[in-house]
Structures are given as C-alpha cells and as structure tokens.
N, C-alpha and C positions, 0 to 999 in steps of 0.2 A: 230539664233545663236545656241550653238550645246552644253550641259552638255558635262562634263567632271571630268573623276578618274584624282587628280594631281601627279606629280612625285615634290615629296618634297628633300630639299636640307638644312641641317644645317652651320650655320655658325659656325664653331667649337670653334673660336678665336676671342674675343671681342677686337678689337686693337683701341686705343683711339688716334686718329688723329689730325692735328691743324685744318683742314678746318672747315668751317661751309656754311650753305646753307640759312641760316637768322641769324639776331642778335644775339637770346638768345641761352643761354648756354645748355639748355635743346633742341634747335633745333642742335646746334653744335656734341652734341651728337649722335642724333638722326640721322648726315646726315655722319657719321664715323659708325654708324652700315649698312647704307641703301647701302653705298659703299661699305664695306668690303663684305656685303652678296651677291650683283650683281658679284664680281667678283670671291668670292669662288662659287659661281653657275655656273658663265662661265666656271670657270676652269674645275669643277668636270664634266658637264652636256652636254655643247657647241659642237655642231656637226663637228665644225670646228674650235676646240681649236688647231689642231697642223699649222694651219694656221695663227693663230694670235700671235705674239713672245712675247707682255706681258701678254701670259693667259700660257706661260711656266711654269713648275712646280717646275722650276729650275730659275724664273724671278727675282728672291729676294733672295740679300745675309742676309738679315736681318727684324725686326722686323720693325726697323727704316724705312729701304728702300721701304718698303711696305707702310707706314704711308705717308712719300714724297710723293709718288706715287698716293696714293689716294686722297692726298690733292692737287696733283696738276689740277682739274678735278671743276669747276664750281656748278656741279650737279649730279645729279645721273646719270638723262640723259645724260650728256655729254661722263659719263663714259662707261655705255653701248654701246652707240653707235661707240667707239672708240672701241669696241670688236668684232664688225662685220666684217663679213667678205664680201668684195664686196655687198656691199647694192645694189648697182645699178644693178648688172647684178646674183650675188648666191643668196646671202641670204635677200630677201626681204620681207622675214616675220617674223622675230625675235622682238618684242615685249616687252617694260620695262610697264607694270603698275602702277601708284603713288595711285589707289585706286584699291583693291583686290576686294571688296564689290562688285564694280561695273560689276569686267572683271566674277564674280562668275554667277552674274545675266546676261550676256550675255552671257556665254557660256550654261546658262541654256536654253537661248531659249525667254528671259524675255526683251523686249526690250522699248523703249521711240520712240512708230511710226504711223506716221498715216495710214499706209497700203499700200505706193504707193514705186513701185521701176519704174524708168523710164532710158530712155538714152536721152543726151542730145546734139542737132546738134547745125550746124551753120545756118542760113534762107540762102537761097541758093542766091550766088552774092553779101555776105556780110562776113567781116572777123571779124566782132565784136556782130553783131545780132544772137540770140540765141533761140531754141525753145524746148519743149521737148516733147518726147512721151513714154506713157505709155505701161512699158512691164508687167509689174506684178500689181496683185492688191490681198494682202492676202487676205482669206478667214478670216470672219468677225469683221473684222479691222475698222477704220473710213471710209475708202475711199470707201471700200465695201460695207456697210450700206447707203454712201451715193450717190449708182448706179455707181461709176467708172468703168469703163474698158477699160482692154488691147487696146492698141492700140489708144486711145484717144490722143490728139494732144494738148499743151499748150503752147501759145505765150509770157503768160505776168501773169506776179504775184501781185495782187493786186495794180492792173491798170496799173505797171508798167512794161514797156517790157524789156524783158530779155535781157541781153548780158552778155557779157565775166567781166565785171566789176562789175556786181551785181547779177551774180547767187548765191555766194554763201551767201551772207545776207540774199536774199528774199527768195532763197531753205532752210535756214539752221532755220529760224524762227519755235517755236513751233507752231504757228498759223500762216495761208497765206491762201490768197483767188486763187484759179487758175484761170485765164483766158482762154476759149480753144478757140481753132482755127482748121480749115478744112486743112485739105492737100491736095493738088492736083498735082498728078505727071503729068498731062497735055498728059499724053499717051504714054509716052517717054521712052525707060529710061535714061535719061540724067538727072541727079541732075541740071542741070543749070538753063532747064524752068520750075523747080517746085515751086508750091505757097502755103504761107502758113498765111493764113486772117483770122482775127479772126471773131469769130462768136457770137456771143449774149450769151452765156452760161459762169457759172461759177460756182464756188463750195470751201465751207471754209472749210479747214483742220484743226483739232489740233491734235498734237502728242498724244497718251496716252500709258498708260502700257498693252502691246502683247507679250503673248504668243503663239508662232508659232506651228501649226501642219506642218510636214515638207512635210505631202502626202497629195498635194495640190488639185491634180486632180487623179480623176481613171472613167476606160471605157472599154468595151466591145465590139471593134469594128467588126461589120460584112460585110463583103464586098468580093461580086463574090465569094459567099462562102468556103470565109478564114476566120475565129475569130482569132484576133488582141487585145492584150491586150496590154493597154497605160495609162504610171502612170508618172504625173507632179511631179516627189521628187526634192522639196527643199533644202535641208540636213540631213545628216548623224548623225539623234539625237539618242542616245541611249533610250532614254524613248520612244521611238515611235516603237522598234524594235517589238514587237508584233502588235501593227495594221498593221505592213507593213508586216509582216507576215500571216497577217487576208487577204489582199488585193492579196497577191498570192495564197492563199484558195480559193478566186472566182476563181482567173482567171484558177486556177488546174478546180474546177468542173465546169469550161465553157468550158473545152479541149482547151484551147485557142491554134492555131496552130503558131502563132509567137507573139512576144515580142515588145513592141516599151516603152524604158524609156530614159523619157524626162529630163535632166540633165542642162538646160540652164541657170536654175537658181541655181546651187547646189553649192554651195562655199566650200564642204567638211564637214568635222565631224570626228565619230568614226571610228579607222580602224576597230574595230570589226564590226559596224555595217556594213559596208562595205563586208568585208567577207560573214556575215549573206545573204547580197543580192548576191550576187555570188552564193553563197549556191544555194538559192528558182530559182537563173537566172538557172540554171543546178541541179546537183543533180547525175549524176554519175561521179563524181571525190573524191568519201569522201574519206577521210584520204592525200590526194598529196597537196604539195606545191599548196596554193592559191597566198601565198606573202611573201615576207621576209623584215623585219624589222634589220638593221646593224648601231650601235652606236658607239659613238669616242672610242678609247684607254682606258678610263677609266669605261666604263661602256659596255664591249664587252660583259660581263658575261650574260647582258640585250639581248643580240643578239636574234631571235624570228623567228619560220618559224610558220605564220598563215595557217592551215588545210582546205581544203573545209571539212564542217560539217552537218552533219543532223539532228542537235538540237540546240536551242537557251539556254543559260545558265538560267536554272529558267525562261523558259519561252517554254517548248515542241518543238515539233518536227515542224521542217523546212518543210516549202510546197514547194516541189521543182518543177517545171516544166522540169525537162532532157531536156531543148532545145539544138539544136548545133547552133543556129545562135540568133545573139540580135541586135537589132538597139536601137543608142542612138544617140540623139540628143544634140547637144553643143553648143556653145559660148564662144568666148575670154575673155569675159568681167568678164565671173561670174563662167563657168565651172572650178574648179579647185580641187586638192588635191584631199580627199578623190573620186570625183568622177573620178579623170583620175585614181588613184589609182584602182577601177573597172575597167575600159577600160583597163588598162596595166595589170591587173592581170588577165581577162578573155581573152585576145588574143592568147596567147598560148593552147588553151586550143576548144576555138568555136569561130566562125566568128564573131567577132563583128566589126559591120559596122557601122560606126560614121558619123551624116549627120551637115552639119554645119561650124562651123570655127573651128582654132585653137584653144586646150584650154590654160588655164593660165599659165600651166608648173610650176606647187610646187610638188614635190618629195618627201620630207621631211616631216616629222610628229614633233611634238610638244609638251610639257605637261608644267602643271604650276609652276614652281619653287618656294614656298614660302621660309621666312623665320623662318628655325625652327632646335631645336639642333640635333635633330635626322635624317640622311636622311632616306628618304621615308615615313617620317611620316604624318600624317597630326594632331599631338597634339602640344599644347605647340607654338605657332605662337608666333614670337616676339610682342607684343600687345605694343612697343614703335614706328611701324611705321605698313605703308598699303601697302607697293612695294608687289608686286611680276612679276616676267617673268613671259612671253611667247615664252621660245626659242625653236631653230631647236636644235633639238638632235640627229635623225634618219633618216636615208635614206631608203624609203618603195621600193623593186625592186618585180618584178614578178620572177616566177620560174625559168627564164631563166637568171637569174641577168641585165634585164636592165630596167632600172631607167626612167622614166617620163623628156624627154627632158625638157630643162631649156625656150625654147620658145614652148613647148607647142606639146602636138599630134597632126596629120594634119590628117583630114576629108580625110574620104574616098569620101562621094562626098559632095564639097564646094556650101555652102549655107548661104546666111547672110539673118538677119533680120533689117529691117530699116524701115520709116515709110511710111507705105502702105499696109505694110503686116504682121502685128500684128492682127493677129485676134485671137478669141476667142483661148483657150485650147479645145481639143478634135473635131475642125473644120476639118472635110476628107477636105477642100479646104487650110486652113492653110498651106503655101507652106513645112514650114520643116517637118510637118507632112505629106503631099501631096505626099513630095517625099519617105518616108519611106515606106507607100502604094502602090506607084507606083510600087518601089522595090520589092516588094514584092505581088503584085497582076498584075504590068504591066500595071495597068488602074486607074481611078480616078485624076483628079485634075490636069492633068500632064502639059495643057496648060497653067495655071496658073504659073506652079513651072519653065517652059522654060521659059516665061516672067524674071519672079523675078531673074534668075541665071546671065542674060543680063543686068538687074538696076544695074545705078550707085548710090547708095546711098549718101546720103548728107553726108558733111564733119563734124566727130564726134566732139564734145569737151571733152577735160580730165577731167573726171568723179571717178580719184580717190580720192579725198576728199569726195564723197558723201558715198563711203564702207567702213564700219569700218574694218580695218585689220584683225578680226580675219572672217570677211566673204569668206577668203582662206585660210583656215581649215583642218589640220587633224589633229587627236588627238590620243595619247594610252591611251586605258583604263585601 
C-alpha cells in the first residue's frame, strides 16, 4: 500500500434529514451528515461529476429536495455508488471508506498479511477444481521467514482441496496451512495434459502487521559484456523515494549500459514519486512536460504540468542515468496506474520497450476526501463518523495529451507468466527477464523464452476479491 498527502473536502451545510441507517437517534444523525458529505465531495471533487445528472450543481430546488433525496438512499454506500459513473467499464476505482483509520494504515504501506501474493488457476480438465501459484513472496513477511518462494505450486488448504466454492473461506482465513503440489506441464505446451499432485509439503501461515519496502529486488547484471541494471519496485511509496534514489546511485557508478524495471507487481502510488523515477530513468529532459494532471469543472484551477527534475524535494539531487531506451516488464493483473503512468509518460520521450501483457488501464489519479469544514484541510475532521473517499478526480496524460487506454498498454513483445515459469527474481533464465536480455544482448535464455511464448497456460480464476482496491493506485501528493 502506498502513503498519501489527502485532498480534503468540507461539508459546508449540516442539513438534518428523516433517514437513518440504525435505530437510534444519534446513529440517525450521524447517517444525514455521512450522506450530505459523500455528496458535497462528489460534487465539488468527482472526475466525472458532469456525467452524472444528480451531482448537478443546479440538482436541488431546495433545502427540502435535497433532504428527500438523501433520504431516499439505504446507506451511505448505496449513495455513493449511485454516483459512479460506469463502474463496469470507466470508473472502477472510486472508493467510499466506513473506517478512515484503516484506509490511513493502508495507504501507508501497513498492512494485516502473511507475505504471500499468488494467482489462482483452474487444475486442468476440471471447471470447479482449483490450485495456486506463488508469484510474489515479501521480503521478510511470514511466508518468507518460513522458506516460500515464487513459483511454488499449492493444491489444497488445510487438507482441504481448493475449488471455486471454498477459495475464498480457506484463502481469506488469518491462519491456513498450505498444501503444495508439483506442476507438471508434461512437455507440452497444451494446458490440457498438465498435472498437478500434491506432494508431502506444507506450511502454516498467519496474517501479521507489514510494513512493505516497495524496492523488492535490485542487481547488476553482467552479460556479453553489457551491465544491466534490474529493480523489482512494488509501488509508488513516497517514503521510500530516497532509497530508490540510493538504488540508482549504484546502478550510476556501475555505468550500467541498459535498464530493465520490473513493474509486475506495482499497483501504482504517488505521482510525484513516479516523476521522481522518470527523472533518475533519464535525466536530460529537466524542466519539459513529464505529465499532465487535468481535473473536473470545479477544480480546473488544480490543473498541473509535472516537470522532469533534477532534485527530490528535501531529499537531494536525482541520480539520473540519461538513458534513451528502458525495458519494463508488466502484467494485467497487477501492473496498473502510477506504473503505466511511467510507461505513458516516458514514451514520448525514449524507447520504452514493454515485455509482458496488457496492463490494468487506470488513468486517473485519486486523493482522500475526508470530512471537514474547510476544503483542503486536514484539521477539524467530523469526529461524529469515520467515512471518507477515495475518488477519481483527475486524468494523468503524457506530454502529448494521451491518456492510459481503459483496457490497458499492449506489450511491445507479449509474454505471460503462468505456472512453470515463476522462478526466482533476478534469474538470466526467468523467461520475462530472458527475454529483456535477449533484447538487448541477442543471447541468453532465449530457448527457454520460445518455449514459454508457444504455452497455453491454464484457465485463470477471478482473483479480484483477493486485491484490495486501493492496490490500483495513484495518488497526488
């Protein structure tokens, strides 16, 4: 999860409403401010307030008509959600919180986890049976402590084998024992005759409190003498902007001749931090359009052209490497926002060569709306409830004004990850790294990466319940 500066929103007009959302007359209360604030937030804040016709500014003849309106509305949630715009296909990361406390500790980076992020298939010639495999395993988490890694294969959770009907009970538990199992693609690559048997191993998890470093992996790679700099970033945290800073110090005094960041797992973050990385990716564009930031009708004044720079704010000078070309590695699953916001904003500019899938397609940037009389403040919080948003407010474009397609960037060269071919971070054989190598040296690993480009991978299962929505992230600071 990723800190964040909030964009604060007052309720200017306490309007006392008939609804209620429990019994007592102190909750009745309490659910006629929680409404009136959700929707003076959409109005003033909302990216797409001129798309929705009761967030008009002109929607209410009256005091009254207002009060109807919000009374006619079940719950908070109910109300918000009826201010979306195209949930399904625009706006799919807009955000209501019923605890602030918690969305504060997650956007910190502070999370309730045992360390393991996995994807989870179907066993192959089965439409109900279910297995998963491990892509990620924080750095010193539980799962990492207790020997996990990438690419590790799990059939059954606490004896009990997976499917479509009890992933989410046995995944969603504080505590579960994994059961692993062998993959076997049989030499094929046809998903059909791959096996997947369990094996004598297992291992108990429990959730705990983690704090994420986002610069998960870094390396020096030397090969046919090229130096190859290769960094696993997570997200876009802003407390971290000086060690990632420190990490492009080495790779400056290794002369490193090309770049490879690894983005597979990066759900987004700060756009400044982003910038910041742009910055150290290059280094002769200071002062030109890196990105532009453009907000609804009401907050145009907020409009923003982010600068490549040569200094971190209260944190020295930028280690930039002037390269013209960068490889990044992605995924559909997880690549999104703040990092396609780097791919889109460094294209115009130097080569960047994308190995992988499609990414998520979020455009839009975000910030936290509480409830408070002042806008932009962060004093004085209504201390009679705990809501606050997390809506879209802004469209992040590159220099040239175009915007982060809604289904996502497309790979310059397509490469998926499935299981078989999770191996380590920083493996020359690692096929998505394999092929960035090849790219760029013409040798190494290449038979391996023609294989994997020819697998049919097994049939995924929907895995959005297991990401908590703010893991497609971006934030202004």
């Amino acid at each position: 999860m990723k800190k964040i500066q909030t964009l604060l929103l007052g309720c200017l007009v306490l309007l006392c409403v008939t609804s209620c959302f429990e019994d007592s007359d102190d909750n009745a209360i309490n659910g006629s401010e929680i409404t009136d604030f959700i929707w003076k937030g959409m109005n003033a804040v909302y990216l797409y307030k001129s798309e929705i016709p009761d967030l008009a500014n002109d929607r209410f003849s009256s005091d009254e008509e207002y009060a109807t309106y919000l009374g006619g509305f079940d719950s908070p949630e109910d109300l918000f959600e009826s201010l979306i715009y195209l949930p399904e296909d625009v706006d799919r990361f807009s955000r209501l919180f019923s605890n602030y406390f918690d969305l504060q500790n997650l956007l910190q980076g502070n999370t309730l986890t045992n360390g393991l992020e996995f994807n989870l298939y179907f066993v192959p010639g089965s439409e109900f049976e279910v297995f998963g495999a491990i892509t990620l395993v924080l750095n010193n988490s539980v799962a990492d402590n207790e020997g996990l890694e990438r690419g590790m294969i799990f059939r059954s959770v606490d004896g009990e084998t997976l499917n479509t009907g009890n992933i989410n009970s046995l995944l969603g538990q504080s505590t579960y024992t994994l059961n692993f199992a062998d993959y076997d693609d049989n030499g094929t690559p046809e998903a059909e005759d791959d096996l997947v048997t369990l094996n004598a191993q297992s291992t108990t998890l429990t959730r705990q409190s983690y704090s994420e470093n986002p610069i998960h992996y870094t390396d020096v790679l030397e090969v046919d003498n090229t130096s190859i700099g290769y960094i696993v970033y997570n997200g876009f945290l802003n407390s971290f902007d000086g060690q990632l800073n420190d990490v492009f110090g080495t790779f400056q005094n290794a002369n490193i001749d090309e770049l490879v960041i690894d983005l597979r797992y990066n759900g987004g973050g700060s756009v400044q931090t982003a910038l910041y990385l742009g910055s150290m990716v290059t280094g002769q564009f200071t002062g030109e359009i890196y990105s532009q930031l453009r907000y609804n009708e009401n907050l145009s004044s907020r409009n923003r052209d982010y600068l490549f720079t040569t200094s971190i704010e209260g944190g020295g000078s930028i280690n930039s490497l002037n390269l013209s070309r960068v490889y990044v590695l992605t995924t559909n699953r997880r690549t999104a926002s703040a990092s396609e916001l780097l791919i889109n904003s460094l294209k115009p500019y130097i080569n960047v060569v994308v190995i992988g899938e499609n990414t998520a397609g979020k455009t839009q940037a975000s910030q936290t709306v509480y409830d408070t009389p002042v806008v932009f403040s962060t004093e004085n919080i209504n201390p009679n409830h705990t809501y606050a948003m997390q809506p879209l407010i802004a469209n992040s474009s590159n220099v040239n004004n175009q915007l982060v397609p809604s289904d996502g960037l497309i790979p310059d060269i397509s490469l998926s990850e499935f299981p078989g071919n999770l191996s380590r971070f920083g493996n020359v054989d690692e096929p998505l790294l394999a092929e960035a190598i090849f790219q760029i040296t013409g040798s190494l690993g290449r038979s391996d990466v023609e294989f994997y480009e020819y697998q049919i991978p097994p049939r995924e299962v929907n895995m959005s319940k297991f990401f908590h929505p703010l893991e497609k992230e971006m934030y202004i600071d």
